[in-house]
C-alpha positions as CSV (number, residue, x, y, z in Angstrom):
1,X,80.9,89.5,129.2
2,X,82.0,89.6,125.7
3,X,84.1,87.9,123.5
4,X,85.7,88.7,120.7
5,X,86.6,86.2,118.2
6,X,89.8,86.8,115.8
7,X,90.2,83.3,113.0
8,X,93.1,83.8,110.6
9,X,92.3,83.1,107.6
10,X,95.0,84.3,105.0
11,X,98.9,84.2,106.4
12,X,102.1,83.7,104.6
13,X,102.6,80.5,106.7
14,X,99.9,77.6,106.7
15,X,99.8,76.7,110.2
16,X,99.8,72.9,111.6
17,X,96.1,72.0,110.3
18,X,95.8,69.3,107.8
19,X,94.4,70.7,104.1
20,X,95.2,74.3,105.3
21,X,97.3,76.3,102.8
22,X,99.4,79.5,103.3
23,X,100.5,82.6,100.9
24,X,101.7,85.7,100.4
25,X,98.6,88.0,101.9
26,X,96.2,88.4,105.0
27,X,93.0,88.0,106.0
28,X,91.4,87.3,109.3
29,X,87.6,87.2,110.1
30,X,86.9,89.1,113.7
31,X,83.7,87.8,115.3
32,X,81.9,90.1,118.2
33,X,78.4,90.4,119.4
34,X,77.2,88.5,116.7
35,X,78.7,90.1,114.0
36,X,81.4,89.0,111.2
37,X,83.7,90.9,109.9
38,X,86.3,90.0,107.6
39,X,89.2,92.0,107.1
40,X,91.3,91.8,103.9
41,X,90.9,88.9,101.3
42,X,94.7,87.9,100.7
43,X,96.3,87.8,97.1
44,X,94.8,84.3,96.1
45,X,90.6,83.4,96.1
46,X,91.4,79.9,95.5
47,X,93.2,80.2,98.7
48,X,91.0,82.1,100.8
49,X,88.3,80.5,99.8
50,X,90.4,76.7,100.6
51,X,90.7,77.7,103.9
52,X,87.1,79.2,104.6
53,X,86.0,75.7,104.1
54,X,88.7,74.0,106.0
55,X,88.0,76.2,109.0
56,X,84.2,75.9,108.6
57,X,83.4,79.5,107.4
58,X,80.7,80.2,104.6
59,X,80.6,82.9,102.6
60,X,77.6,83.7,103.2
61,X,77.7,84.2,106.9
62,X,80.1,87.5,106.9
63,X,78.4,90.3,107.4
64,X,81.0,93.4,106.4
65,X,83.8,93.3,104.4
66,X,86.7,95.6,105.6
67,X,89.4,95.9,103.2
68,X,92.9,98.2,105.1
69,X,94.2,99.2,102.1
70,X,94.3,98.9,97.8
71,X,97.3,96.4,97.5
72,X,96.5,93.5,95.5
73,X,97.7,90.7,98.5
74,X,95.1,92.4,100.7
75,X,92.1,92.5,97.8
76,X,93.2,90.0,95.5
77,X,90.8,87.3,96.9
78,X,87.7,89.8,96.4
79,X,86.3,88.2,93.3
80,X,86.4,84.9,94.0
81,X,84.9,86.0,97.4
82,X,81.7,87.7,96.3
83,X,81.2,85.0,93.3
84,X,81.1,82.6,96.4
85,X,78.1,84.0,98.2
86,X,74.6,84.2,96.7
87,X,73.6,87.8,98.5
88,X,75.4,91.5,98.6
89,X,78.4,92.4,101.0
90,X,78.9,95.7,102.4
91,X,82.9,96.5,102.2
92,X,84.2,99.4,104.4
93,X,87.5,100.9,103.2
94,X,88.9,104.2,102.1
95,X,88.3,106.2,98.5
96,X,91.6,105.3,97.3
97,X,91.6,102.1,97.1
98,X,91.0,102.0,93.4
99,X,93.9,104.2,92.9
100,X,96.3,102.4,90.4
101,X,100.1,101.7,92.2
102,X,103.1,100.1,90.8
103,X,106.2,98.5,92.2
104,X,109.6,99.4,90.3
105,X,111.8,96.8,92.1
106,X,112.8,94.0,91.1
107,X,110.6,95.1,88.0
108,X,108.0,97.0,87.1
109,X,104.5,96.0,87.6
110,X,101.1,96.8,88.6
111,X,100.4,96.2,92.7
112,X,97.1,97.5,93.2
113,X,93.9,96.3,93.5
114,X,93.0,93.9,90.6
115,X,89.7,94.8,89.8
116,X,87.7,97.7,89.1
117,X,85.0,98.9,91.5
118,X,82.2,98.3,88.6
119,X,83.2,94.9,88.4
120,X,82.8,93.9,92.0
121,X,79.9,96.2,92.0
122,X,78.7,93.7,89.3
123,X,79.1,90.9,91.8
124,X,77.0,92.4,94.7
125,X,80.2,94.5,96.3
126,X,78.3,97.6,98.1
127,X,80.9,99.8,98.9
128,X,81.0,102.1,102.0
129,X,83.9,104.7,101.6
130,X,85.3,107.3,103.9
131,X,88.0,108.9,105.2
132,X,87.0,109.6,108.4
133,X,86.6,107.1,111.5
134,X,83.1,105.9,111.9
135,X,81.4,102.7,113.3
136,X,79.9,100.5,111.0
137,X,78.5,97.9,113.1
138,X,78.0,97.8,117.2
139,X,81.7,97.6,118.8
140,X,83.5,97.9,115.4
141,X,85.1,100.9,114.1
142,X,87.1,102.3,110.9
143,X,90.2,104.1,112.0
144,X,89.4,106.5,109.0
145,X,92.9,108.1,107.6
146,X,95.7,107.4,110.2
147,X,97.3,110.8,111.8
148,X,101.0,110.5,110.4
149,X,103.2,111.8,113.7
150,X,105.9,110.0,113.1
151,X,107.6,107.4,110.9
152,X,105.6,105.5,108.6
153,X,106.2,102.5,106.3
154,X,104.4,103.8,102.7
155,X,105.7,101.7,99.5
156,X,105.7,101.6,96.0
157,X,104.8,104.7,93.9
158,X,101.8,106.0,91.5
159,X,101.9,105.7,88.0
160,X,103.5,109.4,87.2
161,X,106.6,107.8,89.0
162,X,106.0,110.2,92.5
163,X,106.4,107.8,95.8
164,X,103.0,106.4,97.2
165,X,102.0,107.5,100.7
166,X,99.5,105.1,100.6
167,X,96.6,107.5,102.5
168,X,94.2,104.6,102.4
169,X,95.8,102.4,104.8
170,X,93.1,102.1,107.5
171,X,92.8,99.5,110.4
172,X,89.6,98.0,112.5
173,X,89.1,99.1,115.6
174,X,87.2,96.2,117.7
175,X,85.8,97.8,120.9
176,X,86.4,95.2,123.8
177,X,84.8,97.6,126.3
178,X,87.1,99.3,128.5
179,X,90.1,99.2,125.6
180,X,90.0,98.2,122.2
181,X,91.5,95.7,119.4
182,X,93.2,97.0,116.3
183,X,93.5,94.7,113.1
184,X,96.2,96.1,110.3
185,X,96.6,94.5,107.5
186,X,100.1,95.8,106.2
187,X,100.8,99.1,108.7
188,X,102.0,101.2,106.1
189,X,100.8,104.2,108.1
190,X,103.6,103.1,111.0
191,X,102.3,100.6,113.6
192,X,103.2,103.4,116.5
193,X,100.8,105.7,114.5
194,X,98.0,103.9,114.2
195,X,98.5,103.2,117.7
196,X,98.1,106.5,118.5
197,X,95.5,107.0,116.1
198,X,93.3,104.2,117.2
199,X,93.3,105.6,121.0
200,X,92.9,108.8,120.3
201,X,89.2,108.3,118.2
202,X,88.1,105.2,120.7
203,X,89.2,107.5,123.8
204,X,90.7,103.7,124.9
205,X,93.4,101.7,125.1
206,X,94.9,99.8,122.8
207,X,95.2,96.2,124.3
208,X,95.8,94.4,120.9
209,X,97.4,95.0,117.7
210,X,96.7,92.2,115.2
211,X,98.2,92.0,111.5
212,X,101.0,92.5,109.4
213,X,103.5,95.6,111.1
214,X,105.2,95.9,107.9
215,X,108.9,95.5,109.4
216,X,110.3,93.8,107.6
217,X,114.3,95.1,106.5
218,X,113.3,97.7,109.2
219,X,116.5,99.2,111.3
220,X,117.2,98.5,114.6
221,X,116.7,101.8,115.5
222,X,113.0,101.6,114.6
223,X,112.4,98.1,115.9
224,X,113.5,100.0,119.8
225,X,110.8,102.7,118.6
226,X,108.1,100.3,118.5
227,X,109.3,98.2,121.7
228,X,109.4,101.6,123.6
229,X,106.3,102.9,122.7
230,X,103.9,100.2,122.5
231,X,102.2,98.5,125.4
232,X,99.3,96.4,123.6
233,X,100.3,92.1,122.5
234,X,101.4,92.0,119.6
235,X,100.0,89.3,116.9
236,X,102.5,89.7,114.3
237,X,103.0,88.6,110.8
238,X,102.6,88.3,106.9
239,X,104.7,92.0,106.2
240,X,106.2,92.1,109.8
241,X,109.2,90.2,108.4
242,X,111.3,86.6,110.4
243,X,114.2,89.2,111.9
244,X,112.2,91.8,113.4
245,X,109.7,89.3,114.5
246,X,112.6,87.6,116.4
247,X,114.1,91.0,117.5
248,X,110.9,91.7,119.1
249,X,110.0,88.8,120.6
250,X,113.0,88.7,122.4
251,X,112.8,92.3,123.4
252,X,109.1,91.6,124.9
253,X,108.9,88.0,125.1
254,X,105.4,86.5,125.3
255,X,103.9,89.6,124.8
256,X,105.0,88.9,120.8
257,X,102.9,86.4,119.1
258,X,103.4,85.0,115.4
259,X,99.9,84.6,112.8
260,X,99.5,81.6,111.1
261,X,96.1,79.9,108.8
262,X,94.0,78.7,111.5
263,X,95.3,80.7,114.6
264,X,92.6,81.7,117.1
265,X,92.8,84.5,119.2
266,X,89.9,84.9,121.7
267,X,89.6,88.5,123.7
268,X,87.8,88.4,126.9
269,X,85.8,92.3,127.2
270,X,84.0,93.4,129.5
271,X,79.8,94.0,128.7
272,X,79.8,96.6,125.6
């Protein structure tokens, strides 16, 4: 048998561990035959790094980077990550993660990554880029560009004012052997489409889906969407927003968990 390991790291709620501390990001390191990887880095390094050492994770020891998308709350930690190891770290993500982004509300500012890629480059970041799914790693998987059937949850806009799709939201697919895991840090592709997605280039089931579900302010209407077309637990949090979390716990109970710093999820899958 095999396990598979999820730690949260980064959450916008702290959890009940003394000397933990919680903020506005994600970032959870997903542990399977031997192998690290840590998705996302949160907004604050200070922060990420805090809770790495709470939680008894070194810097050194991750293996992969994989980064779901540009925003700065998912790559914000970056920096202070790679400054903290003494050796290079592969990073898998999509080729627009540099692109430049902006928020208009409630003013306007810059919401993109924080850092240029010569900079981390600089600080032993090896990038691996693509657009298409690939495995990086035994048993884990990019989802590559997400297949956009229906609704999705894209935000903010580019710098010539036009509304971002935000193309390079990606999510890990963790191979648990007959089904598969699925980490997202914001869903901005739509959680029901990267469902979809995810099954469709592992040939499996999705059994989990991990991350923020970005929900938050979403309709009722789209909260059924998700409850009627989604079979895999749910471990929902940072963007996923307090009322829809409630909406959908009570419309599938248990099968709705909330993230927190320090949360540890353990799949059981079969031999890989």
């Amino acid at each position: 048998m095999v396990y598979v390991k999820v730690t949260i790291l980064y959450e916008n709620h702290s959890g009940f561990i003394k000397g933990l501390l919680g903020g506005h990001g994600f970032s959870a390191l997903v542990e399977s035959n031997g192998i690290k990887v840590l998705v996302d880095t949160g907004t604050d390094g200070g922060v990420l790094l805090n809770n790495m050492e709470a939680l008894g994770v070194e810097p050194d020891s991750i293996d992969y980077l994989f980064i779901t998308h540009g925003h700065y709350d998912h790559t914000g930690g970056l920096k202070a990550l790679l400054e903290a190891r003494s050796k290079p770290l592969k990073v898998i993500a999509h080729p627009g993660i540099f692109q430049r982004r902006i928020a208009l509300k409630p003013k306007r500012r810059e919401i993109g990554i924080p850092f240029t890629r010569e900079e981390l480059e600089g600080l032993g970041a090896e990038f691996i880029l693509g657009t298409d799914p690939f495995e990086f790693a035994r048993g884990f998987m990019s989802s590559g560009e997400v297949e956009r059937a229906t609704w999705d949850r894209a935000v903010g806009y580019l710098p010539d004012g036009t509304k971002d799709p935000v193309k390079d939201d990606i999510a890990l697919v963790v191979d648990l052997g007959d089904s598969v895991a699925v980490v997202t840090g914001c869903g901005h592709s739509g959680v029901i489409n990267i469902v979809r997605h995810a099954e469709n280039v592992s040939g499996k089931p999705v059994k989990v889906l991990l991350g923020g579900l970005h929900l938050a302010g979403a309709k009722e209407e789209l909260l059924e969407d998700v409850a009627n077309n989604i079979s895999a637990k749910l471990y929902a949090g940072h963007c996923t927003g307090l009322e829809s979390f409630a909406y959908l716990r009570c419309r599938l109970g248990e099968r709705v968990e909330p993230l927190h710093v320090g949360k540890v999820i353990e799949l059981q899958a079969v031999s890989l």
